[in-house]
C-alpha positions as CSV (number, residue, x, y, z in Angstrom):
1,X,80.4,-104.1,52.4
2,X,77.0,-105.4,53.0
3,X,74.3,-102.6,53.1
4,X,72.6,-102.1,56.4
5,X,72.9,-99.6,59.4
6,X,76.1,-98.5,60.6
7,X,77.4,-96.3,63.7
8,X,75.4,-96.5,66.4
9,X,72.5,-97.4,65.2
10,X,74.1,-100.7,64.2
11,X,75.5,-101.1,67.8
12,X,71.8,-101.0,69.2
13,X,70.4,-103.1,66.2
14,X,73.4,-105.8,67.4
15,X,72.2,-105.4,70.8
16,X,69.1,-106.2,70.1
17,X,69.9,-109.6,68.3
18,X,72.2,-110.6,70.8
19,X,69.7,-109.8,73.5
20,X,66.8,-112.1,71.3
21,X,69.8,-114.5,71.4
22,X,70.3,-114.9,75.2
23,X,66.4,-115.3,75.7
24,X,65.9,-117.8,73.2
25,X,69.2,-119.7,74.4
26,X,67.6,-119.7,77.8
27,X,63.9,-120.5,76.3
28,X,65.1,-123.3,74.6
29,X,68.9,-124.9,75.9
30,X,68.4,-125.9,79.7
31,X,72.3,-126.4,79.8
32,X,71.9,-122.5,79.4
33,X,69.7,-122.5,82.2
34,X,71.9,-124.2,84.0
35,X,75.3,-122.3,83.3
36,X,73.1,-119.0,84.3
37,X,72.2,-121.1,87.9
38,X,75.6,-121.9,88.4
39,X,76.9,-118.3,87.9
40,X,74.5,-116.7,90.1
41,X,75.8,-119.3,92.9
42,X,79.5,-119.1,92.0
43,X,79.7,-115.5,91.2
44,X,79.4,-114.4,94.5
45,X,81.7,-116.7,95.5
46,X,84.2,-115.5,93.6
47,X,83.4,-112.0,94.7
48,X,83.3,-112.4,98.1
49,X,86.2,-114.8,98.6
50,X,89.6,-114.0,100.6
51,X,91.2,-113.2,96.8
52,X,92.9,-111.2,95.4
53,X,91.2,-108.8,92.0
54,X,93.2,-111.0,89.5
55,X,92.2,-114.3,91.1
56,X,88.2,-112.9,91.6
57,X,88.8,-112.0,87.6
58,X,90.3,-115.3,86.8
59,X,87.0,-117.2,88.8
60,X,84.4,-114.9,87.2
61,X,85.8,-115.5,83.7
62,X,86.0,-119.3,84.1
63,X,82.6,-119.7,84.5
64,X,81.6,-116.7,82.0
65,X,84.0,-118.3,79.3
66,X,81.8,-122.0,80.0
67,X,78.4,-120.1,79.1
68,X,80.1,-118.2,76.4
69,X,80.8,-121.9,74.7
70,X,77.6,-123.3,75.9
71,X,76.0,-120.8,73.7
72,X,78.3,-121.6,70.5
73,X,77.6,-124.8,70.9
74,X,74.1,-124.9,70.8
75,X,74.1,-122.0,67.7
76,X,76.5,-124.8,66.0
77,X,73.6,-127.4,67.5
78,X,70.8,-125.7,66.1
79,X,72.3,-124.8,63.0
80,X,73.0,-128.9,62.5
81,X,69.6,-129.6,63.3
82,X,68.4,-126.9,60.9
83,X,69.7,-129.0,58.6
84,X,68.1,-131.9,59.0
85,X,67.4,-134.4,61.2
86,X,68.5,-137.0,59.3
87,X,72.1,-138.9,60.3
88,X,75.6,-137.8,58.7
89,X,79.0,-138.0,60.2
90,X,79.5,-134.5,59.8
91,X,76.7,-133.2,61.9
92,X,77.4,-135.6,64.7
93,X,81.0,-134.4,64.8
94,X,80.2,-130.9,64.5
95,X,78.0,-131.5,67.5
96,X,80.6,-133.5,69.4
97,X,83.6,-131.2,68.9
98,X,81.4,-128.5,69.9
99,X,80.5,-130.6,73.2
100,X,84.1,-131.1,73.6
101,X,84.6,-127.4,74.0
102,X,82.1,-127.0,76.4
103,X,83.8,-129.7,78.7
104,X,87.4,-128.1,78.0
105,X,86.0,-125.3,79.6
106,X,84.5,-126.8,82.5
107,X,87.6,-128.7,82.9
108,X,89.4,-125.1,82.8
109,X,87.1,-123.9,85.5
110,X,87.6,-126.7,87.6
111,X,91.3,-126.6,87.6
112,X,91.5,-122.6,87.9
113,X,89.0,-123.3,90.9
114,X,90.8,-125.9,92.7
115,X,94.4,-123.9,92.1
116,X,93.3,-120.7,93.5
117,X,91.3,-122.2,96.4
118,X,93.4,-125.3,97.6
119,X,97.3,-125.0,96.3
């Protein structure tokens, strides 16, 4: 086990590096930026739409599940680049399966979306 806090101090210490991780994911990744913009439209949306809870769940956790994978991808991103900037056919596919995901998930949204809205 590796030495360290546990209980609840470990639950605030893992607060704390998660919140650091959401401010420097929003310093520094505009995608981030972005995702945040298009939740604070969309969310309401969802909220306030003629739904029912499970379809308003369903909405909100599309477009939470596309940050959530925005923000793997650029850990996996900046990890790479930690690396080195140089070019290698690993890093570039770590970064494109990585941007894959992200467009899985918007493609998810998008159909979840259209479904509940139009069919």
């Amino acid at each position: 086990m590796k030495p360290g806090h546990s209980g609840i101090k470990r639950l605030i210490k893992a607060t704390g590096f998660s919140i650091q991780g959401l401010k420097a994911a929003f310093k520094h990744e505009s995608a981030i930026r972005q995702e945040l913009f298009m939740i604070l439209i969309l969310g309401p949306v969802a909220l306030l739409s003629n739904t029912t809870a499970v379809e308003k769940s369903l909405l909100l956790m599309t477009i939470f599940l596309i940050l959530i994978i925005e923000l793997i991808n650029s850990a996996i991103e900046a990890v790479v680049d930690r690396i080195g900037p140089e070019l290698h056919e690993l890093s570039g596919r770590a970064k494109d399966i990585g941007s894959a995901a992200v467009l899985i998930a918007l493609i998810l949204a998008i159909l979840v979306w259209c479904i509940i809205f139009f069919l």
